[in-house]
Backbone as CSV, one residue per row, in Angstrom:
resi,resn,N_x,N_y,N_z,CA_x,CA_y,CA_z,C_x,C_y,C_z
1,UNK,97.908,125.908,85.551,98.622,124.628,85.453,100.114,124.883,85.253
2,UNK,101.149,124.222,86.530,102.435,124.480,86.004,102.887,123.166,84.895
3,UNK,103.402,124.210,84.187,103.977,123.117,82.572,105.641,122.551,82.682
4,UNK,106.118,123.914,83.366,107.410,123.509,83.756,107.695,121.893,84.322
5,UNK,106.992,121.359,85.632,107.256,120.592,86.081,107.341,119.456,85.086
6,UNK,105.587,119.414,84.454,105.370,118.474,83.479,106.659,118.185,82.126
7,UNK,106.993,119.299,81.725,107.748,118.897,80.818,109.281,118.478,81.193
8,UNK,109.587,118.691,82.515,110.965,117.785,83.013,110.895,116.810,83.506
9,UNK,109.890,116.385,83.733,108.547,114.929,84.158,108.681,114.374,82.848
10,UNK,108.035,114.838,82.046,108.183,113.989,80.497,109.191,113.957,79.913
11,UNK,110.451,114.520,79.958,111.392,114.789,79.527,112.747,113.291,80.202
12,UNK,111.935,113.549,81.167,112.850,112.480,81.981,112.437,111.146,81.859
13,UNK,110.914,111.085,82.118,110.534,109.547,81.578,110.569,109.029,80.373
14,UNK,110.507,110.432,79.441,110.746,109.657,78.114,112.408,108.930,77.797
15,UNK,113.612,110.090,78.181,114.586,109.208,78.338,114.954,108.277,79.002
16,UNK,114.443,107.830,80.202,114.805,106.801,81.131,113.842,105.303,80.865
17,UNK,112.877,105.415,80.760,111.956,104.420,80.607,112.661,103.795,79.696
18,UNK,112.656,102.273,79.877,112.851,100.954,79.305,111.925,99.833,79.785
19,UNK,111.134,99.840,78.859,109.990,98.187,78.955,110.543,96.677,79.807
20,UNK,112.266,97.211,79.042,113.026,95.317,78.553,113.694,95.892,80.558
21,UNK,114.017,96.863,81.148,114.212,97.222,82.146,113.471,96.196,83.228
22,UNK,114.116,95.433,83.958,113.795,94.916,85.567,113.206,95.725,86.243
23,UNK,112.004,95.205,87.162,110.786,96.416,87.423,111.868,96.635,88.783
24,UNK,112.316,95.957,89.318,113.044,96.056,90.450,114.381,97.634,90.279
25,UNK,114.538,96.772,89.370,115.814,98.636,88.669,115.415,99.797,88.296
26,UNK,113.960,99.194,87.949,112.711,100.966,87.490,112.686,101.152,89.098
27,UNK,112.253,100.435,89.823,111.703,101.309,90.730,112.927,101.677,92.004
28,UNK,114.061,101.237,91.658,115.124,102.262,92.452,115.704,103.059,91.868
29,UNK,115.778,102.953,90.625,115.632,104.512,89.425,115.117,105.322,90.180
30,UNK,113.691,105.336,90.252,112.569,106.129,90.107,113.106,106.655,91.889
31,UNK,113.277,105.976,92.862,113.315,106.247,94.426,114.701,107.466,94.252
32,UNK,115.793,106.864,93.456,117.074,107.369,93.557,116.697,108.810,93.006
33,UNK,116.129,108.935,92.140,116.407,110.316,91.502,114.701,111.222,91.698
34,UNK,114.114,110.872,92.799,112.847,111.355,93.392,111.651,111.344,93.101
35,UNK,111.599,110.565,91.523,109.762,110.420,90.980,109.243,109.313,91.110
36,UNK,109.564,108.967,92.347,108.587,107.759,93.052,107.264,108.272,93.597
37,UNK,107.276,109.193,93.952,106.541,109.780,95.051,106.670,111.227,95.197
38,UNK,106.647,112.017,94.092,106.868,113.628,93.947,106.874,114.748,95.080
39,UNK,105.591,114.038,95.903,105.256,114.683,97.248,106.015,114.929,98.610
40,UNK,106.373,113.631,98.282,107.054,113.282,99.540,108.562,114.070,99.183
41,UNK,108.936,113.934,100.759,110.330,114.700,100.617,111.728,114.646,100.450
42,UNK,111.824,115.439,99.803,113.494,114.891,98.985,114.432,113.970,100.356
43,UNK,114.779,113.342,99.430,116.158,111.973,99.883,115.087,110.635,101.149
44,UNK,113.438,110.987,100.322,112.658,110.206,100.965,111.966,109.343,99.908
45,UNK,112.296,109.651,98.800,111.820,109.032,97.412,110.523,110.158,97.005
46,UNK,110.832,111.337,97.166,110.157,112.515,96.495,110.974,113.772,96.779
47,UNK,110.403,114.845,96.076,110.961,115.911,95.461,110.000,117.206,96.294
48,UNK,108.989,116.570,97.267,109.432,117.832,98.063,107.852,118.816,97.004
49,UNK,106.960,118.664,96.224,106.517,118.700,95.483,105.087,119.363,95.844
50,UNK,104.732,120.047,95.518,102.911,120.635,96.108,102.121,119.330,95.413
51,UNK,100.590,119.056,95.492,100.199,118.369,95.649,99.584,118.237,94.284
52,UNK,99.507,119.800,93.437,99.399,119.652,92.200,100.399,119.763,91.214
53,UNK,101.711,120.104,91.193,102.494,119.522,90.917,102.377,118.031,90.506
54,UNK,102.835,117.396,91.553,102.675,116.136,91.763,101.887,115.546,90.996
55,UNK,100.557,115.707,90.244,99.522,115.300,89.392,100.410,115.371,88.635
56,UNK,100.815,116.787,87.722,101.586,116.731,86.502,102.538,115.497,86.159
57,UNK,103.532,115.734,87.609,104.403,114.457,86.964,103.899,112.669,86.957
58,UNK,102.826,112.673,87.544,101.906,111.951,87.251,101.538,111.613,86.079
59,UNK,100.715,112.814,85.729,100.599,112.816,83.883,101.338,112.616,82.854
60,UNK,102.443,113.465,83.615,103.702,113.230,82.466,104.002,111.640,82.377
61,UNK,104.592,110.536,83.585,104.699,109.350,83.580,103.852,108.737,82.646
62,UNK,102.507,109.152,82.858,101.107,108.022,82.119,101.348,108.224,80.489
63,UNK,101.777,109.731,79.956,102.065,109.984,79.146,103.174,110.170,78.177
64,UNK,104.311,109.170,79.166,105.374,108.137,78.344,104.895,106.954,78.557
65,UNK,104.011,106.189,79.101,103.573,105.445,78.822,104.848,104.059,80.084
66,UNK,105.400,105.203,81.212,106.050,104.110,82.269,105.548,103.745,83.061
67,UNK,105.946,102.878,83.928,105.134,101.981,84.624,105.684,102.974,85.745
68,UNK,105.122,103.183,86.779,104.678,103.643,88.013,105.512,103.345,89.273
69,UNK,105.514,103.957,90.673,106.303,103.061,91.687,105.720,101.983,92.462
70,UNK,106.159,101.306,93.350,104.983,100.114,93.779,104.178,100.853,94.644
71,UNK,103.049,100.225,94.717,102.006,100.378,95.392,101.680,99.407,96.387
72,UNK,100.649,99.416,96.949,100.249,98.554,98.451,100.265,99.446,99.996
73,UNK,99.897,98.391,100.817,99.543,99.247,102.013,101.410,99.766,102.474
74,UNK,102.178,99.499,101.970,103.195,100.047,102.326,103.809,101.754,102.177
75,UNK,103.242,102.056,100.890,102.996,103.099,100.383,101.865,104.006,100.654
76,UNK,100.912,103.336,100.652,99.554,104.095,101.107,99.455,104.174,102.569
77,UNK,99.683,103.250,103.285,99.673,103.128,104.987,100.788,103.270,105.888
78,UNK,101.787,102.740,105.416,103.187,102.782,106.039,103.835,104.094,106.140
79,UNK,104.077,104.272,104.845,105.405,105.729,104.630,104.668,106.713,105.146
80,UNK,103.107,107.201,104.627,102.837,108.452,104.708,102.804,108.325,106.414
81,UNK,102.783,107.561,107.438,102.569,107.653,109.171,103.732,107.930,109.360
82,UNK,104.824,106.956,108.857,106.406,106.997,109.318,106.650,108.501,109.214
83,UNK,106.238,108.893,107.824,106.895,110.506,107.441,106.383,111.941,108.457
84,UNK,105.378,111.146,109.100,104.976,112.038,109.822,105.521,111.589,111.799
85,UNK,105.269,110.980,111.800,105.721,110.172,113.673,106.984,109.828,113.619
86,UNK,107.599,108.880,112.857,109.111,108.015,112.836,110.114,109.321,113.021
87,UNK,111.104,108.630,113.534,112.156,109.290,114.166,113.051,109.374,112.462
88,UNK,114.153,110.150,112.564,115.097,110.447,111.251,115.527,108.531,110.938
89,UNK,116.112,108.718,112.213,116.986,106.966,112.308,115.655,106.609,111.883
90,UNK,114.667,105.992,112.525,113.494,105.603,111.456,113.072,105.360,110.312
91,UNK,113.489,106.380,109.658,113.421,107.055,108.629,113.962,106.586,107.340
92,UNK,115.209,106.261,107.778,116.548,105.898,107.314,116.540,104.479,107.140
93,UNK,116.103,103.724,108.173,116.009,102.269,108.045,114.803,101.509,106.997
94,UNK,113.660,102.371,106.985,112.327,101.713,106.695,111.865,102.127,105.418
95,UNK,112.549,103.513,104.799,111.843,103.886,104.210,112.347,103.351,102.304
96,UNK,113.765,103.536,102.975,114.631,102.971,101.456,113.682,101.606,100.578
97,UNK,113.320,100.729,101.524,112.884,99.403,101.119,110.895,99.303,101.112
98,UNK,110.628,99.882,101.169,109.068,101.056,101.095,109.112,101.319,99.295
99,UNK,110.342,102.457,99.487,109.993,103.393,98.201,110.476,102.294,97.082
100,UNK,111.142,101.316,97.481,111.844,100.617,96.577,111.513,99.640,95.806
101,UNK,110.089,99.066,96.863,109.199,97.663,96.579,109.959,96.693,97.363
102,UNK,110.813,96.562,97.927,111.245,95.278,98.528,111.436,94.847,99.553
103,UNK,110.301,95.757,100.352,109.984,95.645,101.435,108.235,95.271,101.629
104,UNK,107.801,94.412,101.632,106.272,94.357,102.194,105.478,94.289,103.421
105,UNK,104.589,94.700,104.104,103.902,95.331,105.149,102.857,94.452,105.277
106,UNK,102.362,94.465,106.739,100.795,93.915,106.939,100.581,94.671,108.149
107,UNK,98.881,94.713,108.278,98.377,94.992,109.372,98.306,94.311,110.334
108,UNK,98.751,95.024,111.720,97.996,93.451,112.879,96.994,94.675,113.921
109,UNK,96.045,94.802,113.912,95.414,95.764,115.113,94.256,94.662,115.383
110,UNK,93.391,94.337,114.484,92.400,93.354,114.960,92.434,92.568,115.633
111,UNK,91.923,91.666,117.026,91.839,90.614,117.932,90.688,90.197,118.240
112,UNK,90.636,88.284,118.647,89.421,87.905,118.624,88.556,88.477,119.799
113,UNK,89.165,88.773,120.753,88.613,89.489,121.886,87.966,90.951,121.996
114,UNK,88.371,91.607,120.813,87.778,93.005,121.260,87.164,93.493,119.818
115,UNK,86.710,92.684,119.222,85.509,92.577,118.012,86.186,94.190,117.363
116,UNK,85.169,94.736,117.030,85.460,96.085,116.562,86.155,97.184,117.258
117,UNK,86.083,97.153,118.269,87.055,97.907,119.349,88.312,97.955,119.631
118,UNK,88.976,98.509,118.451,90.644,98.001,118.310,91.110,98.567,119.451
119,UNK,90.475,99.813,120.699,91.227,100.074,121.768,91.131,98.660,122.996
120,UNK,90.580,98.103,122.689,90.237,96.941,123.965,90.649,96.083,123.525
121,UNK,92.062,95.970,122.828,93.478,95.119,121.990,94.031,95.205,123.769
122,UNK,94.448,93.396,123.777,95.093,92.843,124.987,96.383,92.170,124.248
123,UNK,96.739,92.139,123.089,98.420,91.539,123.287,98.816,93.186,123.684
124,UNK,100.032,92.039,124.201,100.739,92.919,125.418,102.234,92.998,124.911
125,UNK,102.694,93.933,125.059,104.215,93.686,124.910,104.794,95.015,126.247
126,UNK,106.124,93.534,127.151,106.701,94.331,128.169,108.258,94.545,127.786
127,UNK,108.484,95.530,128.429,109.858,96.096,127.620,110.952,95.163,128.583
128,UNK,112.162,94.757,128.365,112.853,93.713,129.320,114.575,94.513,128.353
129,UNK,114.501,95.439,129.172,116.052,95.617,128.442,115.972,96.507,127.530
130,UNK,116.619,96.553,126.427,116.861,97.250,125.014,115.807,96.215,124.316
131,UNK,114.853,95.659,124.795,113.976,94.654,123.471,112.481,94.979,124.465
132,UNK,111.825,94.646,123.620,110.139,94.887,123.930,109.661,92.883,123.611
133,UNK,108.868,92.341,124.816,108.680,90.930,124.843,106.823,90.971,124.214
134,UNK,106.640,90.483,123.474,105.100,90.546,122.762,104.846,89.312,122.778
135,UNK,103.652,89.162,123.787,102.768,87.959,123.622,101.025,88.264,123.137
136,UNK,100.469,87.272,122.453,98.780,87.728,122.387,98.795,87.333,120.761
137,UNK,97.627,88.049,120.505,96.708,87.042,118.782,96.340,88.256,118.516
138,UNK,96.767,88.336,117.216,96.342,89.267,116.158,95.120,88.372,115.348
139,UNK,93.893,88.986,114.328,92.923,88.149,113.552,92.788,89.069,112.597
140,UNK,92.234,88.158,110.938,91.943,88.674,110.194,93.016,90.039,109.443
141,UNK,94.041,89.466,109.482,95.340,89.431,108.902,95.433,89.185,107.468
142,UNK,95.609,90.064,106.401,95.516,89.906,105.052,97.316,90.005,104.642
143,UNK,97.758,89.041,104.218,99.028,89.056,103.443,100.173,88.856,104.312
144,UNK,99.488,88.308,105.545,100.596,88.222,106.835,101.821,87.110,106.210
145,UNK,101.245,86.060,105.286,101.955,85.289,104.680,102.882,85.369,103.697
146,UNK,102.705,86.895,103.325,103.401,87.045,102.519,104.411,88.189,103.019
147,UNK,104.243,88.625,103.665,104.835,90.390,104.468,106.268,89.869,105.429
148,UNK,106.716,91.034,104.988,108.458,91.188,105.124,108.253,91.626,107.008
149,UNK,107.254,92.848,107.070,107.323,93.761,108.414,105.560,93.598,108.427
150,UNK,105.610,93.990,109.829,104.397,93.805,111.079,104.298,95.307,111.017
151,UNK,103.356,96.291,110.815,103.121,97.655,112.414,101.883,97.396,112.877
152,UNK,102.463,97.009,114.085,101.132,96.488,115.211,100.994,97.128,116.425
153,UNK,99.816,96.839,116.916,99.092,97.491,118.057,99.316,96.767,119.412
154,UNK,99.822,97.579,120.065,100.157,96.189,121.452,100.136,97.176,122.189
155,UNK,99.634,96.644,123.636,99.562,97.290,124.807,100.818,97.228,125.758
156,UNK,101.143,98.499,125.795,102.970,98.865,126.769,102.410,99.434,128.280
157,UNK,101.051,99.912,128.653,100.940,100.139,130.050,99.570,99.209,130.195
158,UNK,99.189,98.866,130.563,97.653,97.841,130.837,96.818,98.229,132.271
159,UNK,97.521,99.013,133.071,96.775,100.077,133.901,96.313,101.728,133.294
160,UNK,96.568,101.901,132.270,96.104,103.295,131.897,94.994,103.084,131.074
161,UNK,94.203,104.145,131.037,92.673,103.761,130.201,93.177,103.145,128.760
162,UNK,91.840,102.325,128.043,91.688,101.534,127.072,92.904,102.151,125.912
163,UNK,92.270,103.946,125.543,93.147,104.682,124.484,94.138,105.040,124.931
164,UNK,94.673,104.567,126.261,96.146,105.376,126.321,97.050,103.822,126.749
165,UNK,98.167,104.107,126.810,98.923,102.740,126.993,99.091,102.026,125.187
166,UNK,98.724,102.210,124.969,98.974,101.378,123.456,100.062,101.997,122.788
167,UNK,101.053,100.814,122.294,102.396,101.851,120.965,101.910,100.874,120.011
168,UNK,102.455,101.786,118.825,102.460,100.953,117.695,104.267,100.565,117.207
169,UNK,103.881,99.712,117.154,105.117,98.447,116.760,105.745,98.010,115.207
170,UNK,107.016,97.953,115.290,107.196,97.582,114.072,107.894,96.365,114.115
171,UNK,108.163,95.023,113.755,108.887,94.202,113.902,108.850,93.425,112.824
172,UNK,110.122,92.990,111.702,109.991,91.577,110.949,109.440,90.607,111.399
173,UNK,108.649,90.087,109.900,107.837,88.988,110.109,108.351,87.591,110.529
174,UNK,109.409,87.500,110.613,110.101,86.312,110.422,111.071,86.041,111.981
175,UNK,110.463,87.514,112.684,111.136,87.203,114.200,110.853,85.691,114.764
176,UNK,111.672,85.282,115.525,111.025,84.008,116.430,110.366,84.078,117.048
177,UNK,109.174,83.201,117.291,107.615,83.358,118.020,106.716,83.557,117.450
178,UNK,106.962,83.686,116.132,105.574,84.379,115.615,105.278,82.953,114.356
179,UNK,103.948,82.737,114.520,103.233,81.895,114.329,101.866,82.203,113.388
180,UNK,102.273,81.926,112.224,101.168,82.332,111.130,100.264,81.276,110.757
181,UNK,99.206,81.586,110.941,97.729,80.337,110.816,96.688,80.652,109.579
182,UNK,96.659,80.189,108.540,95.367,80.352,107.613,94.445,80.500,107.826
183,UNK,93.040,81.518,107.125,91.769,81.495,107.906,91.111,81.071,106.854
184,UNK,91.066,79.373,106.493,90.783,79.154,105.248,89.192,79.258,105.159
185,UNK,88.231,79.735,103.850,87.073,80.103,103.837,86.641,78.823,103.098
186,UNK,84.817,79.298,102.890,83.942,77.941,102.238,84.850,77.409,100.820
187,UNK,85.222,78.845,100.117,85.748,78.545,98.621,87.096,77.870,98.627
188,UNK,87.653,77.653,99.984,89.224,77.046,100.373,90.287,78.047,99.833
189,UNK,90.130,79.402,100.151,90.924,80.162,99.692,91.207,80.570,101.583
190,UNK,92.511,81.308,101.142,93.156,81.694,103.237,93.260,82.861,102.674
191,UNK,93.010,84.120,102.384,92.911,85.213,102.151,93.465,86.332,103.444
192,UNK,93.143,85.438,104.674,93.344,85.962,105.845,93.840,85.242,107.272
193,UNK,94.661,85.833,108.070,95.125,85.209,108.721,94.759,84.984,110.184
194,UNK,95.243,83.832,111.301,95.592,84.577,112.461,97.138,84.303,112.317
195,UNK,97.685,85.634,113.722,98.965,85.663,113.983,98.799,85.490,115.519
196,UNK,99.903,84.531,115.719,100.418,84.476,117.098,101.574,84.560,117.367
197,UNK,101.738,85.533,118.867,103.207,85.915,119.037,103.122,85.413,120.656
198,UNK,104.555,84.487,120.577,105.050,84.140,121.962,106.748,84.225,122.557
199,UNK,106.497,84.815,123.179,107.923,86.106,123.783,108.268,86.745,122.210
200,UNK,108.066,87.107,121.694,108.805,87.711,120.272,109.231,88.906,120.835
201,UNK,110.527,88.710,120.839,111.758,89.955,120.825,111.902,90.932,120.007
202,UNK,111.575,92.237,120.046,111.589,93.394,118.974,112.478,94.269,120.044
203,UNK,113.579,94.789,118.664,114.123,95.913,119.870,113.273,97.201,120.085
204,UNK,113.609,97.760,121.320,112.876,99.117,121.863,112.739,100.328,120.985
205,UNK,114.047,100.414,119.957,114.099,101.871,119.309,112.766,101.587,118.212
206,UNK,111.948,100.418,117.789,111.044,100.212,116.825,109.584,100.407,117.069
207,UNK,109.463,101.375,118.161,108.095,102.040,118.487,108.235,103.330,117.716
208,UNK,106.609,103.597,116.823,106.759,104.850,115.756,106.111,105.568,116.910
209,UNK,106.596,106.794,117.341,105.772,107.957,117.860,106.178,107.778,119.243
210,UNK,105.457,107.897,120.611,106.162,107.679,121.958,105.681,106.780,122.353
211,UNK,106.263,106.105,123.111,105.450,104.988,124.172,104.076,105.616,124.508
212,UNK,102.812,104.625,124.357,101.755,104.643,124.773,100.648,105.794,124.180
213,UNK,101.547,105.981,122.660,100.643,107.322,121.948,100.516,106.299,120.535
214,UNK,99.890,105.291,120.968,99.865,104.375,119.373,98.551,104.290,118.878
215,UNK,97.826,104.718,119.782,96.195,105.170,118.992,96.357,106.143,117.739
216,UNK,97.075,107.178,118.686,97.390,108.315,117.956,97.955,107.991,116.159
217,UNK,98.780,107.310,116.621,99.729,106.730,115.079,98.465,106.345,114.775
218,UNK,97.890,105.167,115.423,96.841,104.437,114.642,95.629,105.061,113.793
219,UNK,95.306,106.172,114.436,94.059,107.109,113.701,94.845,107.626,112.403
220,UNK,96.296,107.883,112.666,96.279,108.663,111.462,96.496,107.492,110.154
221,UNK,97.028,105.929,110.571,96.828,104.789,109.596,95.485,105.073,109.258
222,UNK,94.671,104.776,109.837,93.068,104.814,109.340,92.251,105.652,108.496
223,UNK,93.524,106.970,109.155,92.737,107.516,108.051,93.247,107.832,106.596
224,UNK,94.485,107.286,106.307,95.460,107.345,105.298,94.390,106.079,104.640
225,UNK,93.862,104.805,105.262,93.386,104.106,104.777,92.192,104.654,103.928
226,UNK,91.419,105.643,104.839,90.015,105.387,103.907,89.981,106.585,103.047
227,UNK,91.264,107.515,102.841,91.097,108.060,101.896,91.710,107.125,100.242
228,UNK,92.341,106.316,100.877,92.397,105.110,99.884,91.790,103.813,99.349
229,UNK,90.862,103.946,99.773,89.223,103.603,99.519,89.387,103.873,98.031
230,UNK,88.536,102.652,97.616,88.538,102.764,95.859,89.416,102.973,94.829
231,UNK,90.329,102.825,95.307,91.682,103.457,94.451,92.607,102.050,94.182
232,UNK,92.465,101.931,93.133,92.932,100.464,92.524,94.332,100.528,92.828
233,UNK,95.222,101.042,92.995,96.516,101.374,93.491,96.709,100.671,94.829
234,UNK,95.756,100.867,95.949,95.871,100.649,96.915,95.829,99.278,97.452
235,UNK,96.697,98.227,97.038,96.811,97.022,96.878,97.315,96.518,97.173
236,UNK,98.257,95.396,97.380,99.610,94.853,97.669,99.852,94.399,95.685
């Protein structure tokens, strides 16, 4: 067990931590000076950190008794794909407001048309310039109502087989065209959404990975997801 880490881990949370502290100012503390995310890599809101390491200053945090960085699919689903596919510029734009909390995320891959088969996804988006044009229905959308950014699944070639032709997309929620619908249940709770997009303008540089390799991105979301399975963290 390294102790070193732990005790400049505890050393640091014990002086910095403040209760009466704005969670918003803890957690760009925590991004600015790298124990957001230990693992991840320096001037990314981590320190670059082995994986047990990383526990320690873990421990150390629980054991000043500070509150933590945010959590949700932004953290669990977002950063760790970006850190691996996203371009630097990428990088730079998405990640500050990720590590920071003040940025929130939703999924769109599901459609009513292709049931479980997220490769037989028909919104379409055609590129027209420096912008990408997205029409089609996303379903079963959790927090779409509440989410800052989209990374979605849309089809960029529609002649190449089912798994190829697809990018994954990033675009604010609040672009024009996009059309958020409640999926209200028996108990009258909307827990989930549909989304509809008509011409919604996203510029071109906001595809993670290459044109028409968005399965690819997408497997590795999925599977960032289900190792976050059960993990009360993994929340919005």
């Amino acid at each position: 067990m390294s102790t070193s880490i732990y005790d400049e881990a505890f050393e640091w949370y014990s002086k910095n931590w403040d209760p009466d502290r704005p969670v918003g100012e803890w957690w760009a503390l925590l991004a600015e000076t790298g124990w957001s995310f230990p693992s991840w890599p320096e001037g990314r809101g981590g320190r670059g950190l082995s994986p047990r390491d990383a526990k320690q200053v873990e421990q150390a945090r629980l054991d000043a008794g500070a509150y933590g960085p945010p959590k949700g699919l932004s953290t669990f689903l977002v950063a760790p794909t970006l850190l691996t596919y996203a371009t630097s510029e990428q990088l730079d734009r998405f990640m500050p407001g990720i590590v920071r909390g003040t940025d929130t995320w939703c999924q769109l891959f599901s459609e009513p048309g292709a049931g479980s088969d997220v490769a037989g996804l028909s919104c379409r988006a055609v590129q027209d310039g420096d912008e990408w044009v997205v029409n089609g229905q996303k379903i079963w959308t959790s927090t779409a109502h509440l989410a800052d950014w989209i990374f979605c699944l849309v089809r960029t070639e529609p002649n190449a087989p089912k798994h190829k032709g697809i990018s994954f997309l990033l675009f604010r929620m609040d672009t024009p065209g996009i059309e958020i619908r409640p999926l209200v249940d028996m108990t009258g709770n909307a827990n989930f959404n549909e989304v509809f997009f008509t011409d919604v303008r996203v510029p071109k540089d906001q595809v993670v990975g290459r044109r028409g390799d968005g399965w690819l991105v997408a497997n590795a979301i999925l599977g960032h997801e289900r190792d976050s399975l059960g993990n009360p963290d993994a929340t919005l």
